[in-house]
C-alpha positions in Angstrom: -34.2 1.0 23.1 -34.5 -0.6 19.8 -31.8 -3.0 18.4 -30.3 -0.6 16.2 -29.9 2.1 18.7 -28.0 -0.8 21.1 -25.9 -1.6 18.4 -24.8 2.3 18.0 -24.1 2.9 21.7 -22.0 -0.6 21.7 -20.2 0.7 18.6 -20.1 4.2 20.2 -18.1 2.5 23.2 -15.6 0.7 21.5 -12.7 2.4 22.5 -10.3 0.1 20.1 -12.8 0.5 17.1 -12.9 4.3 17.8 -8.7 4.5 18.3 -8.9 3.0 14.7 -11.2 4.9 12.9 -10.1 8.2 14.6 -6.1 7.5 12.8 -7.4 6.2 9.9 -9.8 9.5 9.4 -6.0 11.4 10.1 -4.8 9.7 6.9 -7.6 10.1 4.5 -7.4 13.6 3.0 -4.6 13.3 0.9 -6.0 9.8 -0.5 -9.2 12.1 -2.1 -6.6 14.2 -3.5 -3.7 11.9 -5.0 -7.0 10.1 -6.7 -8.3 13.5 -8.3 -4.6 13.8 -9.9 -4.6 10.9 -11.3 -7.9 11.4 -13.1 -6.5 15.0 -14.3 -3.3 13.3 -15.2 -4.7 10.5 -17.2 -6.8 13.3 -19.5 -3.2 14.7 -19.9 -1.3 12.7 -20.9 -3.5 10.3 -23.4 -3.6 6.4 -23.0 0.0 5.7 -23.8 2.0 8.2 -22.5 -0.2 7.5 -19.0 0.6 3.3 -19.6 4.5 4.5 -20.2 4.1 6.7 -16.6 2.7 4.2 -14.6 5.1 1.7 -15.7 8.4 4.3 -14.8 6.9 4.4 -11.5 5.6 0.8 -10.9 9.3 0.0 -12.5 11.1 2.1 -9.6 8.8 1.4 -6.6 9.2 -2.3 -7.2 13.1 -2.3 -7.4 12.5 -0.4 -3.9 10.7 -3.3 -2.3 12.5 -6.0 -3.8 15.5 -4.7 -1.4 13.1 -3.8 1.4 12.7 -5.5 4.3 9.3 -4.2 4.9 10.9 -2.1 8.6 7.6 -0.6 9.2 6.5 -3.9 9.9 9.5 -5.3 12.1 9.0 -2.1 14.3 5.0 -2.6 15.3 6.0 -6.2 15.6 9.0 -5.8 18.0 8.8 -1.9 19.4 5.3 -2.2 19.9 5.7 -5.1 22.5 8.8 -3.6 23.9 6.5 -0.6 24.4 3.4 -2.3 26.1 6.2 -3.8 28.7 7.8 -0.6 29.3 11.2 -1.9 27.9 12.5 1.5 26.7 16.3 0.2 25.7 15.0 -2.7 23.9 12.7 -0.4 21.7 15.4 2.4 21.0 17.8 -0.4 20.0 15.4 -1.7 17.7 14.6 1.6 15.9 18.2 2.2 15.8 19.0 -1.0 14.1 16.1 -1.0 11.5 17.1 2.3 10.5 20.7 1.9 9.7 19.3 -1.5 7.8 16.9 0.2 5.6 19.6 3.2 4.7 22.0 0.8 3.4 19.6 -0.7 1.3 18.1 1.9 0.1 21.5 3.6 -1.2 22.2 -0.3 -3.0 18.8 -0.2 -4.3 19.4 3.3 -6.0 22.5 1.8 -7.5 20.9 -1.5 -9.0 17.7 0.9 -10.3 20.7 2.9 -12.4 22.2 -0.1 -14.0 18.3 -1.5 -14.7 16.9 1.4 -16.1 18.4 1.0 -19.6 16.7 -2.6 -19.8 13.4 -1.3 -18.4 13.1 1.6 -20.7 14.3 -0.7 -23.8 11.7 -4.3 -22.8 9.3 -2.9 -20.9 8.6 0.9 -21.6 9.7 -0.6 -25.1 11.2 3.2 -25.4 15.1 3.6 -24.8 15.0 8.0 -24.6 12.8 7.0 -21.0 16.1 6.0 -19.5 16.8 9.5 -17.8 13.1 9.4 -16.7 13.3 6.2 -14.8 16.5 7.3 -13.2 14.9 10.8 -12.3 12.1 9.2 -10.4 14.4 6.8 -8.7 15.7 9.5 -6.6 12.7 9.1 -4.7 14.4 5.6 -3.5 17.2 8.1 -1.7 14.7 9.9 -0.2 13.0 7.4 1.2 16.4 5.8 3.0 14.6 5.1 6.5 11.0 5.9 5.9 9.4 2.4 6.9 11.3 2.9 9.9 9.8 6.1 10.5 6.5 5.5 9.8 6.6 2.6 11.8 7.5 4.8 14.8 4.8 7.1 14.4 1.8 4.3 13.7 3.2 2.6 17.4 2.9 6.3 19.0 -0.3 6.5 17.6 1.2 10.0 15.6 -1.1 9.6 13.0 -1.8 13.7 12.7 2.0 13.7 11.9 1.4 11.6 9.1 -1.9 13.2 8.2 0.0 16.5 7.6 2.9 15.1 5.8 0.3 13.4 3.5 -1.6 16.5 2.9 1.2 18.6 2.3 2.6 16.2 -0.5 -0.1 16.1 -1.9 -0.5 19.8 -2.4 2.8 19.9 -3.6 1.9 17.8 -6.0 -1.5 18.9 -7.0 -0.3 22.4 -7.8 2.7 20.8 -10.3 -0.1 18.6 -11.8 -2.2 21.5 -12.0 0.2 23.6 -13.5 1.0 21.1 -16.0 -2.7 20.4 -17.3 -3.1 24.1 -17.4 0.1 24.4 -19.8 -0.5 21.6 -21.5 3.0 20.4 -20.4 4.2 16.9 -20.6 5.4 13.2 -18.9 8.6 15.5 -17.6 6.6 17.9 -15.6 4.4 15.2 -14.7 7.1 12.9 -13.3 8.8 15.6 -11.2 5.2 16.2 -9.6 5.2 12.7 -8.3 8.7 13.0 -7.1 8.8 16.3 -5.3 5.5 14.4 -3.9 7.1 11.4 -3.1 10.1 13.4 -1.2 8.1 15.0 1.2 5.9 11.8 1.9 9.7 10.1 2.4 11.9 12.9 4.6 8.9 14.0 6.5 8.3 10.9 8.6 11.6 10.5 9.0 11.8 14.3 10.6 8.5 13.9 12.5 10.2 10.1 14.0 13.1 12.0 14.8 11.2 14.2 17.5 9.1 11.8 18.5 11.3 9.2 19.6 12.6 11.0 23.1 9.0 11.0 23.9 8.7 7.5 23.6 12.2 5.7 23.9 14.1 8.5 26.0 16.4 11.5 25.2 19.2 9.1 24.4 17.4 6.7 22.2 19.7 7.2 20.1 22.8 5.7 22.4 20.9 2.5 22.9 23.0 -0.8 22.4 22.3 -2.9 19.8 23.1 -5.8 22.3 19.2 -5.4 23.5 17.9 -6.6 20.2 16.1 -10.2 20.3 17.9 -13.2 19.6 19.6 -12.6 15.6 18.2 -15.7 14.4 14.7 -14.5 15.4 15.5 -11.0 14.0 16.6 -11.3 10.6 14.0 -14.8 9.7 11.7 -12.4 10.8 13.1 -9.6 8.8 14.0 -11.9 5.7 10.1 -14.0 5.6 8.8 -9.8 5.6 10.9 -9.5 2.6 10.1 -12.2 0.7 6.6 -12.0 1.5 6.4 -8.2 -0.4 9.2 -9.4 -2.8 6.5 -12.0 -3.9 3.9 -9.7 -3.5 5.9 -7.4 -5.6 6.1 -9.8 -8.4 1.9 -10.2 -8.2 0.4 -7.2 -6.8 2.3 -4.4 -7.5 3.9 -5.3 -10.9 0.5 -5.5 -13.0 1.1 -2.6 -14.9 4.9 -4.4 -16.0 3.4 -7.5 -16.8 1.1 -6.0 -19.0 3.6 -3.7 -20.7 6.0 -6.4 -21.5 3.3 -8.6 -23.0 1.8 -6.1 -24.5 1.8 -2.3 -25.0 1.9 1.1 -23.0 -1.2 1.8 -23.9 -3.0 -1.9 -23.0 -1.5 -1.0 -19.7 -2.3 2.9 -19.6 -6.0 1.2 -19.7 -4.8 -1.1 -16.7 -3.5 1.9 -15.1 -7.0 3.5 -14.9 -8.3 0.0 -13.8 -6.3 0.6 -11.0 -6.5 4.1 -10.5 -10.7 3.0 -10.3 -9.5 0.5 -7.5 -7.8 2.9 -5.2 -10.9 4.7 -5.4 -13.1 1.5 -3.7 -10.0 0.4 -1.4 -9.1 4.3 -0.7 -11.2 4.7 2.5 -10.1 1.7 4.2 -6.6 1.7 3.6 -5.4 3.6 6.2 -7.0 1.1 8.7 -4.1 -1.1 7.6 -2.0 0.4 9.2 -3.9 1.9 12.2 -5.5 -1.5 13.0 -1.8 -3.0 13.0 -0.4 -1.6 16.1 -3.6 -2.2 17.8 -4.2 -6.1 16.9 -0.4 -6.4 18.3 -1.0 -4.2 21.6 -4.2 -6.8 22.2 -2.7 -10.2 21.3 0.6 -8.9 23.4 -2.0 -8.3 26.5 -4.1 -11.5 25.9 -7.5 -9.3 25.0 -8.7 -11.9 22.9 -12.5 -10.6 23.3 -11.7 -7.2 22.0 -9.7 -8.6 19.4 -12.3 -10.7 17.7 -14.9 -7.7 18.1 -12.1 -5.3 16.5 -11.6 -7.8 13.6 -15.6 -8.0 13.5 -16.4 -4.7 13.3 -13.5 -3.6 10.8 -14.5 -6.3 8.6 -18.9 -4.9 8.5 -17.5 -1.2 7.9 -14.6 -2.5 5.2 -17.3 -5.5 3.6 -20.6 -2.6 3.8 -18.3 0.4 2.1 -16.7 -1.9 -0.5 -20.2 -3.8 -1.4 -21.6 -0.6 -2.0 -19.2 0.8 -4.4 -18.4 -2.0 -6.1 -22.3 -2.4 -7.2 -22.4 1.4 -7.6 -19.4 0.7 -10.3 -21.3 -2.4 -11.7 -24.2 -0.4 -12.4 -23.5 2.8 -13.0 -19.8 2.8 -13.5 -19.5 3.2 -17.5 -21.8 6.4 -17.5 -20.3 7.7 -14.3 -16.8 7.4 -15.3 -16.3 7.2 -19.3 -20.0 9.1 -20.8 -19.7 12.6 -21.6 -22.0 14.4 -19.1 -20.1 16.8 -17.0 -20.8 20.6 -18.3 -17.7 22.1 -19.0 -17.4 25.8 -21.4 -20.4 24.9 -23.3 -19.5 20.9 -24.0 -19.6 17.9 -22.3 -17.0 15.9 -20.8 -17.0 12.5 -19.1 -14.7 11.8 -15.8 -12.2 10.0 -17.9 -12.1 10.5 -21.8 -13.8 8.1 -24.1 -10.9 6.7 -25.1 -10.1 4.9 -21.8 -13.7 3.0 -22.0 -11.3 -0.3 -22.5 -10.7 -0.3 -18.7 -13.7 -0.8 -17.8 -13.8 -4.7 -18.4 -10.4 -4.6 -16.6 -12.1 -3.0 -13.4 -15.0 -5.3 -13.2 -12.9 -8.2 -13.0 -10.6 -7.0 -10.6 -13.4 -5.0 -8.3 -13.9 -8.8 -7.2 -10.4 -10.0 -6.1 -9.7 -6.4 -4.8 -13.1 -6.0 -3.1 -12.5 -9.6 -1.2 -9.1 -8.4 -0.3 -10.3 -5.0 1.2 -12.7 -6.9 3.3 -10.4 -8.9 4.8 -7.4 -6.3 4.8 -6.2 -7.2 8.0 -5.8 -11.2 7.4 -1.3 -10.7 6.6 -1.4 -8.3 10.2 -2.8 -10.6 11.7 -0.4 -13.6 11.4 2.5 -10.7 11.9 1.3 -9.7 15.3 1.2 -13.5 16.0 4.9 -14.0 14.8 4.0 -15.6 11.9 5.6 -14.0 8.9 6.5 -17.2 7.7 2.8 -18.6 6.9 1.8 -15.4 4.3 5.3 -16.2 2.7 4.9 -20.0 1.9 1.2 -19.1 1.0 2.6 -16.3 -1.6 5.4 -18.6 -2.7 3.1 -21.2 -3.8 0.5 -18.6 -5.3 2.7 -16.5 -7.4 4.6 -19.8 -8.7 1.3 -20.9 -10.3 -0.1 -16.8 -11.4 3.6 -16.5 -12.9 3.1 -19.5 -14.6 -0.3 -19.2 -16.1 0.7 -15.4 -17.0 3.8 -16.0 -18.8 2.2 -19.1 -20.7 -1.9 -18.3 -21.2 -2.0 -14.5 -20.6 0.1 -14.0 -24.3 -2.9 -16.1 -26.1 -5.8 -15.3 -24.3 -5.6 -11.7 -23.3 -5.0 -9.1 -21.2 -8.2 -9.3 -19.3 -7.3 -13.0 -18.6 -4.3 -11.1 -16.4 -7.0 -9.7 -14.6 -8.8 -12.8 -14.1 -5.4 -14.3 -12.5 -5.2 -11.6 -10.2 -8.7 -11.6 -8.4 -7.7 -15.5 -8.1 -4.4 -14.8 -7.0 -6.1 -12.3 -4.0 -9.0 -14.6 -3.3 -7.3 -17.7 -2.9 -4.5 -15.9 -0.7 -6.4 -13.7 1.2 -8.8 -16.6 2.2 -6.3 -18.9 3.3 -4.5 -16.1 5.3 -7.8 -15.6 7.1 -8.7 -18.7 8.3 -5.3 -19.5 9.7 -5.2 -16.0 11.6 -8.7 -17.0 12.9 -7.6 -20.8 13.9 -4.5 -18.9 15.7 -7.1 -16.8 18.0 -9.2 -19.4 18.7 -6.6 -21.5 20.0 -4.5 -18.7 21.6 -7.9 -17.8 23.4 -8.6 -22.0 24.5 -5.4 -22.4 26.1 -5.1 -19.0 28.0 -1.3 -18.3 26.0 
């Protein structure tokens, strides 16, 4: 038996690896889809009108996580032990709390996004009439009142067809809108209520699918469970609170490119961003679901002291994320401007490029942050791991100090040298954090496995 073929059976028998890649296939279909719409919305709508729709969208998701306390991850930290030890009670009580949380900040969230909107529209749309737009979408904040919850119940039950089908059928939904809109010719309007019929489905239904699961895993009476079997408060809510910072900050970095850029600058330097981004899901799309299939399972193996199979889980995951995001990204390098932005697609007698002409600008943009991105998909497990550890605090005083010093350099260099210089911050921003993150994960294992704890 040659050494490939060894290295196929071992693979082949790695039950962990396989539970992993099995869920995260359950996931994938609707990612392939919500990245189509995007290209046929970007042809749409035109360069600025797509910067001014990403922005309404990156404006309401991030007043969303700035009062989220990130549940999903609190109940594959907590239930998920509870769980592995057969402590039923403990793990209803959990759930129980986690959900009444997240619905009272979600309704206090919807509030503050109404009394923002008018500022967002006027210094960062830079367009007052998108008001009722931004308040529109934000009723996808409402119907997402205890989705992390939910979806955190399903990932420890290992339900991931559940979510696979809610996925899929949001994003059918809102395909045939989109669809219906490029055919018509319609506009931003049609557009927006797309992405929120989309984003209601992808909200209610895990909540619905939870709902039935729970008996099977917590009892018919879950629901009953007193909230005097949750852990010690103090542990709870610094838990809870170092979560919420930790995707506050990464809020602020991450997820609030597209408002960085539109303040600075215009809707349609960040309609180009947009597509820089919309080019990134593309490399990243694959192996994000194993974020949150390879979650539950790095917490059910530290819980149990399989340090072994944990390193050889966190190998593997890393050759298959490292070998599918190498590729792609030199695929991009090399071929990326003629794939993406040349007319060559036959289409009634002319030719037509993926993306039109006009959003060639992003492609500077998505060399740069292929790099920081690429790094970050490689290692996409290095924040998990330090959660399944209990250590919510280290990825939060690593953030902190990052995003003090991006913040910094953006709101004083990024004005004078550029937009693509916000790129450049960003791949630094993941590199640096992402690297860090890893090594202390790895120093964690290594000494969890020495001392036999």
């Amino acid at each position: 038996m040659t050494f490939l073929e060894r290295g196929i059976k071992t693979w082949g028998q790695d039950r962990l690896l396989g539970k992993v890649i099995r869920n995260s296939g359950y996931l994938f279909s609707s990612n392939v889809i919500s990245a189509i719409l995007s290209i046929l919305t970007a042809n749409l709508l035109g360069v600025e009108r797509f910067g001014a729709l990403g922005i309404i969208i990156a404006l309401v998701s991030n007043v969303n996580r700035l009062f989220s306390f990130r549940m999903g991850d609190v109940i594959v930290r907590y239930v998920g032990e509870y769980l592995a030890r057969d402590e039923k009670q403990k793990a209803a009580a959990m759930v129980k709390a986690a959900a009444l949380t997240e619905s009272a900040t979600s309704l206090f969230a919807f509030i503050v996004l109404v009394l923002l909107a008018p500022v967002g529209a006027k210094w960062i749309v830079k367009d007052i009439s998108t008001t009722p737009l931004i308040i529109l979408y934000g009723l996808s904040i409402m119907g997402m009142f205890s989705t992390e919850t939910a979806t955190g119940v399903l990932q420890v039950g290992n339900y991931y067809r559940s979510q696979s089908l809610i996925n899929f059928i949001q994003a059918i939904v809102t395909a045939l809108i989109i669809f219906y809109a490029y055919l018509t010719g319609k506009g931003i309007v049609v557009i927006l209520i797309a992405y929120l019929a989309g984003k209601l489905i992808a909200g209610l239904g895990p909540i619905y699918a939870a709902i039935r699961r729970m008996p099977l895993l917590a009892g018919g009476d879950w629901w009953k469970a007193s909230l005097s079997n949750l852990p010690p408060r103090k542990e709870l809510i610094s838990f809870a609170i170092s979560t919420n910072l930790s995707g506050t900050i990464n809020m602020i970095v991450r997820d609030s490119e597209l408002l960085w850029v539109g303040a600075i600058f215009t809707t349609e330097i960040a309609g180009y961003y947009k597509t820089a981004m919309a080019i990134i899901n593309l490399v990243i799309m694959p192996i994000n679901p194993f974020i949150a299939t390879t979650y539950p399972e790095i917490t059910k193996a530290i819980a149990t002291k399989m340090w072994a199979q944990l390193k050889m889980l966190l190998r593997r995951v890393t050759i298959i994320a490292g070998g599918w995001t190498l590729t792609v990204s030199l695929f991009i390098l090399l071929f990326g401007k003629f794939l993406l932005f040349t007319p060559w697609i036959p289409w009634q007698g002319s030719m037509h490029s993926i993306y039109k002409p006009e959003y060639l600008p992003s492609l500077p943009i998505l060399l740069i942050l292929i790099l920081g991105f690429g790094i970050a998909n490689c290692l996409y497990w290095n924040r998990s791991l330090l959660l399944a550890f209990g250590k919510a605090d280290t990825p939060l005083r690593v953030s902190i100090w990052a995003t003090i010093i991006k913040v910094f350099l953006t709101v004083t260099l990024v004005p004078r040298l550029g937009y693509l210089f916000e790129a450049v911050l960003m791949s630094l921003y993941l590199t640096v954090t992402v690297g860090i993150l890893v090594w202390e994960g790895l120093r964690l294992v290594k000494q969890h496995e020495r001392s036999g704890s």
